[in-house]
ZAKOLSE-719405 format. One line per 2 residues: their letters; for each residue x, y, z of C-alpha. Coordinates in Angstrom, 2 decimals. Layout:
a) X,Y,Z; ... .
This chain:
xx) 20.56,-20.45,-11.81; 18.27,-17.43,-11.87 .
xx) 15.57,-16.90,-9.79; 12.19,-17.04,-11.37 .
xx) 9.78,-13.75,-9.85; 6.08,-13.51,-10.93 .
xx) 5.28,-10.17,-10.21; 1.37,-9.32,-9.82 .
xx) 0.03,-5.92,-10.39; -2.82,-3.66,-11.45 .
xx) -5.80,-5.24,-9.95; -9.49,-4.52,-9.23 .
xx) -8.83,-1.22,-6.53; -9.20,2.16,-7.94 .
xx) -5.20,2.21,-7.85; -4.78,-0.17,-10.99 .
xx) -3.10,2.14,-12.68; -0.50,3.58,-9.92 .
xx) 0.16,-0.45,-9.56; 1.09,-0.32,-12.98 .
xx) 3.64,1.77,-12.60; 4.99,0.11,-9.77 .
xx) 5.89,-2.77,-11.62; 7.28,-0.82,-14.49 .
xx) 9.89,0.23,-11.83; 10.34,-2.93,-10.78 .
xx) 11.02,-4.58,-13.80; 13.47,-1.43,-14.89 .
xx) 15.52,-2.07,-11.82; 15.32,-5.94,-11.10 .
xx) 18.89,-7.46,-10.77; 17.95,-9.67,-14.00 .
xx) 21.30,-11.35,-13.74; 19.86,-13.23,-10.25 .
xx) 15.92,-13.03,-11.12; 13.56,-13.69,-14.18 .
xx) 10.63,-11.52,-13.49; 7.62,-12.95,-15.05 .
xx) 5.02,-10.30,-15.14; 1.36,-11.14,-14.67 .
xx) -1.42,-8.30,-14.70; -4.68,-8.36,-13.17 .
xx) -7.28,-6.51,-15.55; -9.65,-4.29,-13.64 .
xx) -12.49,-6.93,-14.17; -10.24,-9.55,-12.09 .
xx) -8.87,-11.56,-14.71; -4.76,-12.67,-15.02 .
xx) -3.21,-12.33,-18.22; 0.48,-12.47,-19.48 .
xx) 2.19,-8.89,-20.06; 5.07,-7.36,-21.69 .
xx) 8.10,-7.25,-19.33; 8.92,-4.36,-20.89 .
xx) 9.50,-1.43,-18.05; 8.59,1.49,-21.21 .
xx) 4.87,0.29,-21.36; 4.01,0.64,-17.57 .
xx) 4.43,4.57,-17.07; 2.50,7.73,-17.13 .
xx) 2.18,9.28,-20.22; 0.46,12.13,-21.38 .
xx) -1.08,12.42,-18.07; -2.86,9.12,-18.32 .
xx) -1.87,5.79,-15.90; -0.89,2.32,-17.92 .
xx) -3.85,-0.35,-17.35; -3.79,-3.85,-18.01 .
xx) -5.63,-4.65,-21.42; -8.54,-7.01,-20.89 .
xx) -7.91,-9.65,-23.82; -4.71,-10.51,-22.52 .
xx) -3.98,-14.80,-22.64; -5.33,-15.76,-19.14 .
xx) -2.90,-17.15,-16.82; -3.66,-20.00,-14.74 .
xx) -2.35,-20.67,-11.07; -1.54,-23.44,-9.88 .
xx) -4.50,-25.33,-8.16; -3.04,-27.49,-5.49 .
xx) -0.08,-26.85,-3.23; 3.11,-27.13,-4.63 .
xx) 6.15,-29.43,-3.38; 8.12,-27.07,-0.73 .
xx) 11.42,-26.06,-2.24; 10.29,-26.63,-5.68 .
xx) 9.08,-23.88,-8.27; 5.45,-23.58,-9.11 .
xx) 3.97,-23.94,-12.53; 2.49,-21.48,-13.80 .
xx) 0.46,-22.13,-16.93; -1.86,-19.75,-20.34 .
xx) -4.40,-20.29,-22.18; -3.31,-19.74,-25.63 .
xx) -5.52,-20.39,-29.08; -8.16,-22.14,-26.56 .
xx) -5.14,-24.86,-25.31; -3.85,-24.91,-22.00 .
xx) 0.11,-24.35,-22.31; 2.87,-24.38,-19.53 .
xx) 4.25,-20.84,-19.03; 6.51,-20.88,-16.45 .
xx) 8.06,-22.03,-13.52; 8.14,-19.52,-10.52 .
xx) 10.37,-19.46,-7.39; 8.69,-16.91,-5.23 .
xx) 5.75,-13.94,-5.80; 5.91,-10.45,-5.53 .
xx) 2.38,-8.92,-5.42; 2.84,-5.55,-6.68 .
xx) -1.61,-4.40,-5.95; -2.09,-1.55,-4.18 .
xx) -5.98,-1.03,-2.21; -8.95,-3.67,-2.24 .
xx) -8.28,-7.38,-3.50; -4.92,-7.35,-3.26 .
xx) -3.24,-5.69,-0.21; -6.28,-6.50,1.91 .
xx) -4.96,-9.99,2.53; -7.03,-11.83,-0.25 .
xx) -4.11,-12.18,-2.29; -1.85,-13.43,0.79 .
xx) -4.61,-15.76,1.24; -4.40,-17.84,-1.74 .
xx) -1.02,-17.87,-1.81; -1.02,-19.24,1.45 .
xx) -3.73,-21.91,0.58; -1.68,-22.45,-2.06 .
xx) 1.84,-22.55,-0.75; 3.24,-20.19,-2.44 .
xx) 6.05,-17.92,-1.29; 5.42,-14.07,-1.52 .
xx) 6.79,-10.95,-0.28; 5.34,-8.96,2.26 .
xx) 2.75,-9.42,5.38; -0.01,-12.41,5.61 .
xx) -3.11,-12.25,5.56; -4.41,-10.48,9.32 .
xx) -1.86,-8.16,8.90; -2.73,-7.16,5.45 .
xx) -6.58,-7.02,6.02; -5.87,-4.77,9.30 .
xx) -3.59,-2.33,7.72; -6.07,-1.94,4.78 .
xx) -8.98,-0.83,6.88; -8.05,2.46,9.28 .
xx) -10.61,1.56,11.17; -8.88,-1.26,12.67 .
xx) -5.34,-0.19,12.27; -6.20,2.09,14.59 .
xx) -7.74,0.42,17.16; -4.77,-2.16,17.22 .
xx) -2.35,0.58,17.85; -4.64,2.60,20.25 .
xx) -4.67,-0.73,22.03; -0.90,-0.97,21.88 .
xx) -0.94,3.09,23.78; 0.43,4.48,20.40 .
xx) -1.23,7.88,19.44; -3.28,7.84,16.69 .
xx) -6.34,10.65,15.63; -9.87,11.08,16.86 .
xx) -12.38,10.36,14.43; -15.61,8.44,14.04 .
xx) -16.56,5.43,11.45; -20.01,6.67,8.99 .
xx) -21.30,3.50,7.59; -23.58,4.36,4.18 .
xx) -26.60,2.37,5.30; -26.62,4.33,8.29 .
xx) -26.06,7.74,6.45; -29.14,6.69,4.47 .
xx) -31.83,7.17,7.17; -33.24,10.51,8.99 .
xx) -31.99,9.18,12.29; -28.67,8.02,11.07 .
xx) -27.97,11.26,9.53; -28.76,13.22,12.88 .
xx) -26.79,10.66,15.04; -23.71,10.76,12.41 .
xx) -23.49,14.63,12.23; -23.54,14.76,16.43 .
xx) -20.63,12.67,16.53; -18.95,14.21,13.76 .
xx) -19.58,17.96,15.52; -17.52,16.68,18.56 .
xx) -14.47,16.67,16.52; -11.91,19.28,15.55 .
xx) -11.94,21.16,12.46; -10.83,20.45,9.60 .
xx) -12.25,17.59,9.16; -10.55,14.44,7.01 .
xx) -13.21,11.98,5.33; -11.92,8.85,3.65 .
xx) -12.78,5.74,2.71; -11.37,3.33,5.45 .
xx) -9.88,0.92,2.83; -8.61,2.58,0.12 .
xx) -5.03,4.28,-0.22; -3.67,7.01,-2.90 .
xx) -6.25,9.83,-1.39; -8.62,8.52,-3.29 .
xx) -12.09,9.37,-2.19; -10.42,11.88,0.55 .
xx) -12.03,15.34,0.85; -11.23,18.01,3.80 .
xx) -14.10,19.90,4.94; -13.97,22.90,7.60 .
xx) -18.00,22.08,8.70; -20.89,20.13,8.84 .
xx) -21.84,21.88,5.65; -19.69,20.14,3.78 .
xx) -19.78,16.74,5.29; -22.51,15.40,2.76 .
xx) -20.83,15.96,-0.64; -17.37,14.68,1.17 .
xx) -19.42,11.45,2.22; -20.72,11.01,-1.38 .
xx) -17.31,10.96,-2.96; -16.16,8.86,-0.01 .
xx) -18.94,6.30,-0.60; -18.16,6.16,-4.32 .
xx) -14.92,4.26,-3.58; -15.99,2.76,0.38 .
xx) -19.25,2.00,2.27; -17.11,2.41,5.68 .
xx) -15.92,6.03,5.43; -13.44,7.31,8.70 .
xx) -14.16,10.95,9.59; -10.89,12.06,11.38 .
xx) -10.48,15.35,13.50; -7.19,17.48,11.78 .
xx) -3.72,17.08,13.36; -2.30,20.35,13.63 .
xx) 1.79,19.37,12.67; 3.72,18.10,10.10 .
xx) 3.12,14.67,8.11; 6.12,12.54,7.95 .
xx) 6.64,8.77,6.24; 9.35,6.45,7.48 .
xx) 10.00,3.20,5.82; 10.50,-0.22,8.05 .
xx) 12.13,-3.33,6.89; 12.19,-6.70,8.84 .
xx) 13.06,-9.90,6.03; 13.16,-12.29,9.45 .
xx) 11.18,-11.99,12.13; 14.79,-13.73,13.77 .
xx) 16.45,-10.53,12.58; 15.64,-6.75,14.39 .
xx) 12.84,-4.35,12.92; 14.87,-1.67,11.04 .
xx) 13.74,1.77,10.22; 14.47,4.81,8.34 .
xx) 15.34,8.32,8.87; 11.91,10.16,8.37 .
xx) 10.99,12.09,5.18; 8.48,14.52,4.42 .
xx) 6.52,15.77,1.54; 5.94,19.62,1.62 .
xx) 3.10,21.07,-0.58; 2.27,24.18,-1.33 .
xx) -0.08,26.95,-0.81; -2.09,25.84,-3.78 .
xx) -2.88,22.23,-2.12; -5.30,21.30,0.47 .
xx) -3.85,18.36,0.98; -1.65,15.66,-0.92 .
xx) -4.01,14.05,-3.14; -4.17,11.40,-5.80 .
xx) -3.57,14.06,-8.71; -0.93,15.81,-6.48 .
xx) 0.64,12.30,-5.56; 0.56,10.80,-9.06 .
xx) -0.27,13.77,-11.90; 1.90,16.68,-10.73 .
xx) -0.88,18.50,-9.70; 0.47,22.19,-7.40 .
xx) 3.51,22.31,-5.40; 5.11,19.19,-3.95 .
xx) 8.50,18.33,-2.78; 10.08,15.64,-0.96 .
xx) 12.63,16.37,1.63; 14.57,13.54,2.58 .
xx) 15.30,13.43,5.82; 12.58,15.36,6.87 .
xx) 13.71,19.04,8.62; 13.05,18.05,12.45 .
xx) 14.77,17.63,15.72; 17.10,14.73,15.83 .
xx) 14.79,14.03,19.48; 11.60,13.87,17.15 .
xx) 13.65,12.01,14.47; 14.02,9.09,17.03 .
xx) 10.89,9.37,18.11; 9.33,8.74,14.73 .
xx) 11.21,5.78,14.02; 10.49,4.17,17.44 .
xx) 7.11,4.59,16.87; 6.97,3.07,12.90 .
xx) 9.13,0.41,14.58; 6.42,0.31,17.29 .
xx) 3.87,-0.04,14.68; 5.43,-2.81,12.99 .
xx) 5.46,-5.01,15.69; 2.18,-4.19,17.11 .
xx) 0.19,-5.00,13.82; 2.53,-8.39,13.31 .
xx) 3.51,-6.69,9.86; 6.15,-8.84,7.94 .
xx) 9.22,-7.64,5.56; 8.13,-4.01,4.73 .
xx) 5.80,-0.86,5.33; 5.68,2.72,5.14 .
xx) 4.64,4.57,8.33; 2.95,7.84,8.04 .
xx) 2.75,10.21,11.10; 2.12,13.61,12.78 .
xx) 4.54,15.19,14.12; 3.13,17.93,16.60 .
xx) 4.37,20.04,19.14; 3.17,17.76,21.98 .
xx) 4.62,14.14,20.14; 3.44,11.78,16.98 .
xx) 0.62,10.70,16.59; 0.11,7.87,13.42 .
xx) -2.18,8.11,10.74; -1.68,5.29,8.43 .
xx) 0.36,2.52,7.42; 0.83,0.96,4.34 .
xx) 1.66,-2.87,3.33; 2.86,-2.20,0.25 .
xx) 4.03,1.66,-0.60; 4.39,3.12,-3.56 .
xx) 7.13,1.62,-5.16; 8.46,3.62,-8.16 .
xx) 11.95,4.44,-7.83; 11.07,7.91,-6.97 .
xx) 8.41,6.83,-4.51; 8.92,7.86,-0.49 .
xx) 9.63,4.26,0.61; 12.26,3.73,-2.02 .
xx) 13.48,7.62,-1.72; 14.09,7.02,2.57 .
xx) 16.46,3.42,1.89; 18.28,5.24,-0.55 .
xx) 18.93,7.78,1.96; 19.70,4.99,4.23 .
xx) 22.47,3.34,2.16; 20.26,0.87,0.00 .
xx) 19.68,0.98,-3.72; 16.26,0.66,-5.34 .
xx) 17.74,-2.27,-7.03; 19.14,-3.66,-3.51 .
xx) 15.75,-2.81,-1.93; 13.99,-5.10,-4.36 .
xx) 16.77,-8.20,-4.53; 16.51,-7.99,-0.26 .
xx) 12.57,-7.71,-0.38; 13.02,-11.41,-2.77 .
xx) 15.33,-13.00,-0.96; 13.52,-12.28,2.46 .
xx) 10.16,-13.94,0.68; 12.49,-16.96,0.09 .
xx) 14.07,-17.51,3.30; 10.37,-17.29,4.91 .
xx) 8.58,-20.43,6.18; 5.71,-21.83,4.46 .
xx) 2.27,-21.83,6.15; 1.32,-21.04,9.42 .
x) 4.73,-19.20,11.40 .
């Protein structure tokens, strides 16, 4: 009997539309002789409507990302908890009558950013007992904010960048301002300011001085009221992918991979990232030592364990001359078939369409509730 998969994407973040495209790469590759994928967008306004399930409709084109169409038929979850071992019902509104629409197995929340990698997705489907793939709710909420990602692993002696939080109520008054631009003249240029819970670069500007700290704080604020200023890392960023679908089973990891830009990017951005926007290219595995190889992957593996993270993440270091230092960790990558995270376990052996049947069947095999 096939497995019935409701996969959630788009969303409320300012990465709707890279979710999107997730899920058209999902539902492309999805072993369709074990699963059903039921697709289920979230408009940007918050609402869940039924979508096509067909992979052609959620890609870039003409330089513009899919986005889930507001007067969609609303989809209804299910309001208490369901029976353990028995799918959940799933139902639409449709010509103002409430219909049954399907019956789901399991959940695989495709939402990158805010409201729905943050942990408030993770925690209705844990109020509701649904099964779902990926980390809970701590874990989730954590990773999404740098702030605290990084004290977690600074607490577990893993390396991670100086850097400073900037609150925007703070940045609003005379003696804020002075107090924030002190701190921020301690650290080492170039300077990084993001938003400290967003993903995709957005709202990320470098700056080489206080001079330009202001306008980078505006565009930061536009997406974030809690902005990270981070001193520059001078070495190479590298992404390794981790897998655990028990927490019986060991923490695997891949071989790192890098993403090289060229001399007409900054930095990788969202347009670089998403719109082909200057030089980029992937090289997977990444061109270091075997020594610093290891070293990455026992630190992602590190990582893992020390934020309680659950079936998969993407790891994203420094590699410098004097070790690796981590600079952010994601709870649910990029996921086209040409994304990093799918790119390193293809390196590794697995197929995108493997990745995503072993990323299911882990969310089945887990425990409801509290573990």
């Amino acid at each position: 009997m096939s497995i019935s998969v409701a996969l959630l994407f788009g969303g409320r973040s300012g990465e709707h539309g890279i979710s999107c495209v997730t899920a058209g790469g999902i539902l492309r590759a999805i072993d369709r002789d074990r699963f059903t994928p039921i697709p289920i967008g979230i408009t940007p306004s918050g609402r869940l409507v039924s979508v096509t399930d067909d992979p052609d409709h959620w890609v870039i084109r003409d330089g513009r990302a899919p986005e889930v169409p507001e007067d969609g038929e609303e989809v209804l979850l299910p309001t208490v908890a369901k029976t353990a071992g028995k799918p959940s019902q799933l139902r639409v509104i449709r010509g103002g009558r409430v219909e049954h629409l399907a019956d789901v197995d399991v959940f695989l929340p495709l939402l990158h950013g805010p409201y729905g990698e943050d942990g408030t997705i993770q925690g209705l489907f844990d109020l509701l007992d649904l099964p779902y793939v990926g980390s809970g709710v701590l874990a989730s909420a954590v990773c999404m904010d740098k702030d605290f990602t990084k004290r977690v692993l600074a607490d577990a002696g893993i390396a991670v960048a100086d850097g400073c939080v900037v609150r925007q109520e703070d940045w609003c008054t005379d003696e804020g301002r002075a107090e924030i631009r002190a701190r921020v003249a301690e650290l080492q240029a170039p300077l990084f300011v993001k938003p400290s819970r967003a993903g995709s670069s957005l709202g990320v500007s470098r700056i080489e001085d206080l001079d330009g700290l202001e306008e980078a704080l505006r565009s930061a604020f536009e997406v974030d009221p809690k902005v990270l200023v981070e001193a520059g890392v001078n070495g190479r960023e590298v992404e390794c992918g981790v897998l655990r679908t028990s927490r019986r089973h060991p923490v695997r990891s891949t071989q790192p991979g890098e993403v090289a830009i060229g001399d007409d990017l900054e930095f990788y951005d969202f347009e670089s990232k998403y719109f082909g926007k200057g030089t980029v290219r992937i090289d997977v595995p990444a061109s270091i030592s075997e020594e610093r190889a290891a070293q990455v992957r026992d630190i992602a593996e590190r990582a893992f364990v020390a934020l309680d993270l659950e079936t998969l993440a993407r790891v994203d270091v420094f590699v410098t001359d004097s070790g690796v230092i981590v600079n952010e960790i994601n709870t649910m990558p990029g996921f086209t078939p040409f994304s990093m995270f799918p790119v390193l376990w293809e390196n590794m052996g697995i197929t995108y369409r493997e990745l995503i049947t072993e990323l299911i069947d882990s969310a089945l095999a887990k425990p409801l509730g509290v573990h």
